[in-house]
N, C-alpha and C positions, 0 to 999 in steps of 0.2 A: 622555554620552560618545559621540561618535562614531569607528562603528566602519569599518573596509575589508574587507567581507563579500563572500568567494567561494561564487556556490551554483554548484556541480555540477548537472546536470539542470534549470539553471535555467528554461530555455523550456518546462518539461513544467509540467503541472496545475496540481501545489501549487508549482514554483520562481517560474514566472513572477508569482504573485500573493504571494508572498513577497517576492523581486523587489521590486515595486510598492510593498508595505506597507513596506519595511525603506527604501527609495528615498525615500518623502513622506516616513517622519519624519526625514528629510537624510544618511544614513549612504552610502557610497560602495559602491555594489553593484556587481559582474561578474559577468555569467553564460557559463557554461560549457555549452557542450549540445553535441552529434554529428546530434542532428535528425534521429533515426533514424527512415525511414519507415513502420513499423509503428504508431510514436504518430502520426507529425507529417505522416502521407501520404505521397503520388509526389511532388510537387512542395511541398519545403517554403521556406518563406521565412520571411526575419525574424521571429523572433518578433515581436506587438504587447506589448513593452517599454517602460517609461518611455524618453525622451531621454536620461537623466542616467544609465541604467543601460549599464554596457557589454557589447556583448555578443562573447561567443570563439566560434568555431565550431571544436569539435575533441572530440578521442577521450580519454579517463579512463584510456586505456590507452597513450597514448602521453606517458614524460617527459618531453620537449622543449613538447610542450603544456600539459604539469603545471606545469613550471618558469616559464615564462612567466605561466601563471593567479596563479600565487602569490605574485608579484611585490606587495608590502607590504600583502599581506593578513594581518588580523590573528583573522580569524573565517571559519571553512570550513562549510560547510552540505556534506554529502555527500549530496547525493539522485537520483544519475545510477545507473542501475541496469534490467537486463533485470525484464519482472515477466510475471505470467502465472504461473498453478502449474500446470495444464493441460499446457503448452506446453515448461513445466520438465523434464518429465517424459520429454522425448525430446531435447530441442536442451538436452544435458547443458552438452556444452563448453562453448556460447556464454553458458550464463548462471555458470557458473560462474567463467568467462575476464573477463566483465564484471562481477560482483558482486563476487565475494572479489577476483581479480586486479584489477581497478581500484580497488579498496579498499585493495589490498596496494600496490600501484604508488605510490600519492597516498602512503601513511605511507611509504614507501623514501623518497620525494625530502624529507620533509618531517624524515625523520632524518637525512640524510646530506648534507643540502643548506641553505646561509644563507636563513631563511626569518626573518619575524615573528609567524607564526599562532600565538596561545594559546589557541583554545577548536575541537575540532571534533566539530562534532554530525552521526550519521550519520543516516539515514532507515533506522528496522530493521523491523517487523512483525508483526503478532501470528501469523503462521503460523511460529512460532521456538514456539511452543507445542504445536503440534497440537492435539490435543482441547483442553487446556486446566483447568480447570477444573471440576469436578459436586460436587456437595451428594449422600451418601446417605440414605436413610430416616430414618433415626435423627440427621442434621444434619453427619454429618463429611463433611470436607471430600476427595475424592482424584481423583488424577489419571493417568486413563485414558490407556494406550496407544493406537495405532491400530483400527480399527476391523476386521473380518476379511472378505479379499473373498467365502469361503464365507457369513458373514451377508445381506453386500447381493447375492449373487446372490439369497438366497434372500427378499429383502424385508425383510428384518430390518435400518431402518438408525438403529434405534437405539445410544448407546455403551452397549458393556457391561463391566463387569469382573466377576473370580472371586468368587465368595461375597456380590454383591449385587443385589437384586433390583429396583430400581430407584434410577436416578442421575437426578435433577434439574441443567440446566447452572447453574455461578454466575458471578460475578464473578471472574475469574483475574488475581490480582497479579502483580506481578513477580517475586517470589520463588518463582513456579511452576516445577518442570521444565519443562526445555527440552529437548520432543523432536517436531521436526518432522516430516511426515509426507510432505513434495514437497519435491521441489531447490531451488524456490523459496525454502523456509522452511529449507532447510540452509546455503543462500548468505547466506541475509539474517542468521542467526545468526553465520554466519563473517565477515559482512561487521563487526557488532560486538561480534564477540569479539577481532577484531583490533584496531579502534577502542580499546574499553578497555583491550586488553593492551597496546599499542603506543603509543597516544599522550602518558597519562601518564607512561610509562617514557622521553621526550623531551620531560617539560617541557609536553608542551598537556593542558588540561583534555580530557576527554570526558565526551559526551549523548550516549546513545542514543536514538533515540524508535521506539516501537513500533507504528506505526499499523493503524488497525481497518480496517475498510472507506471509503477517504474517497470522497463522491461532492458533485457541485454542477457550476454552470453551466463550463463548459470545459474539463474532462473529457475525453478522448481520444474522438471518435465510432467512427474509422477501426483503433481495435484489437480485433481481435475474441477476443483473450486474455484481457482481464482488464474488469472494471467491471460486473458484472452491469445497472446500472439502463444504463447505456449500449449495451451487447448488447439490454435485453428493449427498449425504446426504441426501436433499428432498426427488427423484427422488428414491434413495435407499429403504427409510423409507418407502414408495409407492407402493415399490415392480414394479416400473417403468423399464424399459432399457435404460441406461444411454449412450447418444451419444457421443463417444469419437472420438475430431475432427483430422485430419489429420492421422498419422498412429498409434498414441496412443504414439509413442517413442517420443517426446515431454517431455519436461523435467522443472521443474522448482525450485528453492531454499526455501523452505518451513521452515519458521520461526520461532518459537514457540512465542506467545505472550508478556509471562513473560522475555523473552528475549528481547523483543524491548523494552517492558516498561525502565528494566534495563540498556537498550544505548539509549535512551531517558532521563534519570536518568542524565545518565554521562552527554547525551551533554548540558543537561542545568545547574548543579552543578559544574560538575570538573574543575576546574581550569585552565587546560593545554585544555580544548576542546575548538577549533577554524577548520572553514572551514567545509571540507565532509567527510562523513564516511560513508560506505556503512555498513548494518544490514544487516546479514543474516546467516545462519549455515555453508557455504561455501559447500554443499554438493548437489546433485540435486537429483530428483525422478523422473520418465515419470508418464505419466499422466495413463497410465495401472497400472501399481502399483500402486497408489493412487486409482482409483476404487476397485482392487483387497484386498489390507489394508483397504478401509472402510466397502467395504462388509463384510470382516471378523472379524470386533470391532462388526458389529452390528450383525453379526451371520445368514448373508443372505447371497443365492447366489453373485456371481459378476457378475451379467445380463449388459451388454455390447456390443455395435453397433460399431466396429472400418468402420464409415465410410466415410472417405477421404474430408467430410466437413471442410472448413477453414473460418475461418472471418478475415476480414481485421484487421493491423493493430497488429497482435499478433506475437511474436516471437518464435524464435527455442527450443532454448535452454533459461540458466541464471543459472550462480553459480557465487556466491560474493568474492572477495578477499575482507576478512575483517583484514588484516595487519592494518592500521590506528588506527580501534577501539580496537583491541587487546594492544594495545599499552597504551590503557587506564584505561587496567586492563579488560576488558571485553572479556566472553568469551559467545558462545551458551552452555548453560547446559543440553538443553531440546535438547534429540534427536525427530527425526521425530515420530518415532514407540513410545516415550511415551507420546508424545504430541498427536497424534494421540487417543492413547487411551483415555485418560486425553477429550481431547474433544468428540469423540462418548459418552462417558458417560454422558456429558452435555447434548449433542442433545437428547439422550431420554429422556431426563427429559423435554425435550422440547415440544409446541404443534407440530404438522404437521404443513407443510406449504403449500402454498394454490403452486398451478403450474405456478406460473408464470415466470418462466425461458424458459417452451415454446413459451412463449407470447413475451420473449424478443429477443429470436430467431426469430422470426417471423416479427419481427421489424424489425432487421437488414437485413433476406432476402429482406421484399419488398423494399429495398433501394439499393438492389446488394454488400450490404457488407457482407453477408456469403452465402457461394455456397459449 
């Protein structure tokens, strides 16, 4: 069946190659993007979009641009959204005003206004968890509150809770508490708590998806917020020293792109996809290895600073239990090590980037959120 698919944020990362995917197999795509220059640079232009794809330039916050996108659309992809947890943590408004309020904006017109859309899938996050899930000693299962910034002053950046003596991270489901620890992860949770409250309560399906870490070839270079393998990459490319914060043993679930496009795919086509699913390879990296693997795609030293800096607001660990989407026929195809490669190879095809990761560091110290 062919559908009339609105993605929001479609010129970013994963729209545009959803975009593509959803476009070759003959479906009628619109993309919606604001092409905001933090992702997309100083001077952005056209996405590189299929022909057949069309594209809107405009704001998730404005209804008149809403009303117009949604013109005999029968399937909404909602993935326009501020992202950055760092960053969250000071430019409150702006991500709250773009995440929940453009999320809130899109379901007003879509209640209150003659639409066609029956299914809409948001773009949610694993930091809607925080910590997440840990395994104790003895095998049970619990989950940790935030972490206390007396511990990681003092080097301690282990998770801890009362009365146990050591926590192993595991695989956290969806049915885990939901308690975020940065703006980022409050907005993304509000983005679909509204999603499910609101859209079944008017007749459209809702999918949440909850993504891990996704990285791969096209990738934002120019944001020095969010994408760790794209930040160490600059820094690398530079022949810089790459500050790796806490003890480097930090770990996170590293996604391959082509992989989320594809549970992206599902949750807005298949039939049986309803509610949340967590995206991710189920498998975790520290954050040493990941400098250690990109310096070696790109055939440089791995010049590296492990030192004991944290920022607010970021967590331990994170590996996905993806039972749910499994269930959907989806699997991670793309391991880390060839996604990895697969991307260094883009990057130098790429220009440099200019340093602004230190500038965003530097932001967040004078506000006392990295020490």
């Amino acid at each position: 069946m062919t559908e009339r698919i609105l993605i929001t944020g479609g010129a970013g990362f994963i729209g545009s190659r959803l975009a593509a995917r959803l476009a070759g197999e003959g479906h009628e795509v619109r993309v919606l993007d604001s092409l905001t220059e933090q992702v997309h640079g100083r001077r952005p232009v056209h996405p590189p979009l299929p022909s057949t794809v069309e594209f809107v330039r405009g704001d998730v916050l404005s209804r008149s641009t809403l009303r117009a996108a949604l013109a005999d659309v029968t399937v909404v992809v909602h993935l326009a959204a501020d992202t950055g947890t760092g960053q969250s943590m000071y430019e409150i408004d702006r991500y709250v005003q773009t995440n929940a309020g453009g999320t809130g904006r899109l379901l007003d017109v879509l209640a209150n206004e003659r639409h066609s859309v029956r299914r809409l899938v948001v773009a949610s996050s694993r930091a809607v968890y925080g910590e997440g899930a840990y395994r104790t000693s003895d095998g049970r299962v619990v989950y940790p509150g935030p972490r206390s910034e007396a511990d990681l002053v003092r080097g301690d950046f282990e998770v801890r809770t009362p009365g146990e003596t050591e926590l192993v991270p595991a695989p956290t489901p969806e049915s885990a508490p939901l308690q975020p620890s940065s703006v980022y992860g409050i907005t993304k949770h509000m983005q679909e708590a509204l999603v499910l409250t609101a859209a079944p309560a008017v007749g459209i399906e809702a999918v949440a998806l909850r993504y891990q870490n996704v990285f791969g070839p096209g990738q934002s270079l120019t944001n020095p917020y969010t994408g760790i393998l794209s930040i160490f990459s600059g820094i690398l490319r530079r022949g810089g020293e790459v500050n790796v914060f806490e003890d480097g043993r930090e770990s996170r679930d590293f996604v391959f792109v082509d992989d989320v496009v594809e549970a992206t795919r599902l949750g807005a086509l298949h039939p049986d996809a309803s509610g949340v699913y967590n995206v991710g390879s189920g498998t975790s990296t520290t954050v040493v290895d990941v400098v250690e693997a990109l310096a070696a795609a790109f055939g440089a030293e791995p010049r590296m600073r492990v030192s004991g800096s944290f920022r607010a607001g970021d967590i331990r660990h994170s590996i996905a239990d993806t039972t749910r989407l499994r269930a959907l026929g989806w699997a991670a195809a793309t391991s880390f090590a060839e996604g990895l490669r697969q991307f260094a190879a883009w990057v130098e095809e790429q220009p440099a980037d200019a340093a602004g990761y230190e500038r965003s560091l530097a932001e967040l110290s004078s506000r006392s959120l990295f020490k």
